[in-house]
NUVEX-542416 format. One record per residue (C-alpha): z, y, x; residue in one letter. Coordinates in steps of 0.5 Angstrom, whole numbers, plus 500, padded with zeros to 3 digits. Layout:
! residues N
<zz:Z | yy:Y | xx:X | resn:A>
...
This chain:
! residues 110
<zz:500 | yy:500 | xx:500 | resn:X>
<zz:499 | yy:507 | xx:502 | resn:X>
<zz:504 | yy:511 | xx:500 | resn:X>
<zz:509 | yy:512 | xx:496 | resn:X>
<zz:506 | yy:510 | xx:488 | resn:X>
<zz:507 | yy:515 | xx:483 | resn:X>
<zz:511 | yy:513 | xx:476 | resn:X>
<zz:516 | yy:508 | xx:479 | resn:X>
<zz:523 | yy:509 | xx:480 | resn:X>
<zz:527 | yy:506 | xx:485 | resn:X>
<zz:530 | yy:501 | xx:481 | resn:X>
<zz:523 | yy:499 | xx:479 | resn:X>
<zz:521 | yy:502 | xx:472 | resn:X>
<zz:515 | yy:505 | xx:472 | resn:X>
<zz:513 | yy:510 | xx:466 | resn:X>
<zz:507 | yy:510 | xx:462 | resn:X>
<zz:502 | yy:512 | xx:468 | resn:X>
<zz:503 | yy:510 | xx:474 | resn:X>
<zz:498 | yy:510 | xx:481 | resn:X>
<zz:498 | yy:505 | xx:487 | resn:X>
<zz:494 | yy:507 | xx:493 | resn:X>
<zz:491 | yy:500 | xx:498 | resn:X>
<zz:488 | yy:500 | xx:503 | resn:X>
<zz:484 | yy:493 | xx:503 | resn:X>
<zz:484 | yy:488 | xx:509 | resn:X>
<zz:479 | yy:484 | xx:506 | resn:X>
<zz:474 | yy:484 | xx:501 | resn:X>
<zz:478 | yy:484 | xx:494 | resn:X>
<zz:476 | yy:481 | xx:488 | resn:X>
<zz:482 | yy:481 | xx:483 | resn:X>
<zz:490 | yy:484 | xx:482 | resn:X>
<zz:495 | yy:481 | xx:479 | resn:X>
<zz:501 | yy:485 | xx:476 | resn:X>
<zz:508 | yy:481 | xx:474 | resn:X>
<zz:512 | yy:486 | xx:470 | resn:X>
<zz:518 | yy:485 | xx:466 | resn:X>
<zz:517 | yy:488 | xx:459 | resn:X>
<zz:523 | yy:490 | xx:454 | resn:X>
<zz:524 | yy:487 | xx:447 | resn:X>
<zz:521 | yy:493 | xx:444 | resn:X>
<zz:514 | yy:493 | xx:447 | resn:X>
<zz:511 | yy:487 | xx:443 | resn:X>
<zz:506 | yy:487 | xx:445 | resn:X>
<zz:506 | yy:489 | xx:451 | resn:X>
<zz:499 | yy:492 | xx:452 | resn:X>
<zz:497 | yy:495 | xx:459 | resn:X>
<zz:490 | yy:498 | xx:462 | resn:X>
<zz:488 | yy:498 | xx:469 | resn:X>
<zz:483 | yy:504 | xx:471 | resn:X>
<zz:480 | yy:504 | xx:479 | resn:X>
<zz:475 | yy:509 | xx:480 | resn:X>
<zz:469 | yy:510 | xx:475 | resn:X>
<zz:470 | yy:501 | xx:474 | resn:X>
<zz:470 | yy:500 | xx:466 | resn:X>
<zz:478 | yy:500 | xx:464 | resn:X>
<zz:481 | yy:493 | xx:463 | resn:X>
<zz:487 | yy:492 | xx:458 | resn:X>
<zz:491 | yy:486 | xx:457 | resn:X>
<zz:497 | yy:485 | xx:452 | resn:X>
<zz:503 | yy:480 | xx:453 | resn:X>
<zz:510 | yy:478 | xx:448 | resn:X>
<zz:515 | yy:483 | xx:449 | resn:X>
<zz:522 | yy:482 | xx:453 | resn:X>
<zz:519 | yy:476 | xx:457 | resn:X>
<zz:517 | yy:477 | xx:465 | resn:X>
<zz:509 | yy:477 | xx:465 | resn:X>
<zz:503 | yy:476 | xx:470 | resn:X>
<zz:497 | yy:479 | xx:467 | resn:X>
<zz:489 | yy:478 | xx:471 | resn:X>
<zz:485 | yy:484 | xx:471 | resn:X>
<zz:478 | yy:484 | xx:476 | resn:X>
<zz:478 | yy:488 | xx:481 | resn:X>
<zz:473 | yy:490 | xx:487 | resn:X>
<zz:474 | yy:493 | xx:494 | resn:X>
<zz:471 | yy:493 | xx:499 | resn:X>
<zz:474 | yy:490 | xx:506 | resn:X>
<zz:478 | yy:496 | xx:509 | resn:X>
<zz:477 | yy:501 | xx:503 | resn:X>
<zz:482 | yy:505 | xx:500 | resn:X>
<zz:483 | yy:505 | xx:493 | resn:X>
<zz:487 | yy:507 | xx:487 | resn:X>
<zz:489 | yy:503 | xx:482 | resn:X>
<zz:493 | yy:507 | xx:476 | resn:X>
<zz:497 | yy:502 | xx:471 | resn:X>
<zz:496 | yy:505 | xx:464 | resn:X>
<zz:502 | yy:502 | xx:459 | resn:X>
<zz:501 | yy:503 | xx:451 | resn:X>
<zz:508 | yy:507 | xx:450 | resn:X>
<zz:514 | yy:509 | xx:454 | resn:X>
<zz:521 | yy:509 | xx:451 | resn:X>
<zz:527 | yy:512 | xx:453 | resn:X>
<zz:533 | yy:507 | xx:457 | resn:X>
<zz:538 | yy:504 | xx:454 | resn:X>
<zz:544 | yy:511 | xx:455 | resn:X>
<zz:547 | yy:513 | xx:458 | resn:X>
<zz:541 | yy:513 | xx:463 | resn:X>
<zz:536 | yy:519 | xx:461 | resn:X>
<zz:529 | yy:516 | xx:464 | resn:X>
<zz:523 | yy:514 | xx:459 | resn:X>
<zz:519 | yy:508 | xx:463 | resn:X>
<zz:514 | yy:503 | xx:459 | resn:X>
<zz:517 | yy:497 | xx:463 | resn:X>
<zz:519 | yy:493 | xx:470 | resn:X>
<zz:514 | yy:492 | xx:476 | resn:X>
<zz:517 | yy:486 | xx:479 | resn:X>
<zz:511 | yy:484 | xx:484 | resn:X>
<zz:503 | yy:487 | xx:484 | resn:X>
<zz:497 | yy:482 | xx:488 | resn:X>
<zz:492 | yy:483 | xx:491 | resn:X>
<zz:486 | yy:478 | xx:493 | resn:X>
């Protein structure tokens, strides 16, 4: 990753539109994002967006941990970046003021 994303705290919530910026090593073909979706977001729905490629929304269950596949083309050692787009964001449980959409747990590149 280059950089620091945009959108995700430090404990890993992430609001409604996040950005990550790569830099790939090799030639990358698709992502996978493993997220952990609050109860209240069923369906959990999000969209990939990199660059002039066509957006790419997929959904999951609510209150489950989830990997969702989008495609994703990068050629070897171009830099790029993926913004994550959720359907909605809420406000966390109090007393904590925040608003996030869900929980990244692990972002794959390949």
């Amino acid at each position: 990753m280059i950089g620091e994303p945009v959108g995700v705290f430090d404990d890993l919530w992430v609001r409604q539109h996040a950005a990550f910026s790569f830099r790939a090593q090799g030639a990358i073909t698709s992502m996978s994002v493993e997220v952990w979706t609050p109860p209240e977001a069923d369906p959990f729905v999000l969209t990939v967006r990199l660059g002039h490629e066509p957006e790419v929304t997929t959904t999951a269950p609510g209150g489950h941990v989830a990997v969702l596949q989008y495609p994703l083309y990068a050629a070897p050692f171009s830099e790029f970046t993926v913004e994550l787009i959720a359907a909605c964001e809420r406000q966390l449980d109090a007393p904590d003021q925040r608003h996030a959409a869900y929980k990244i747990r692990r972002i794959g590149l390949y």
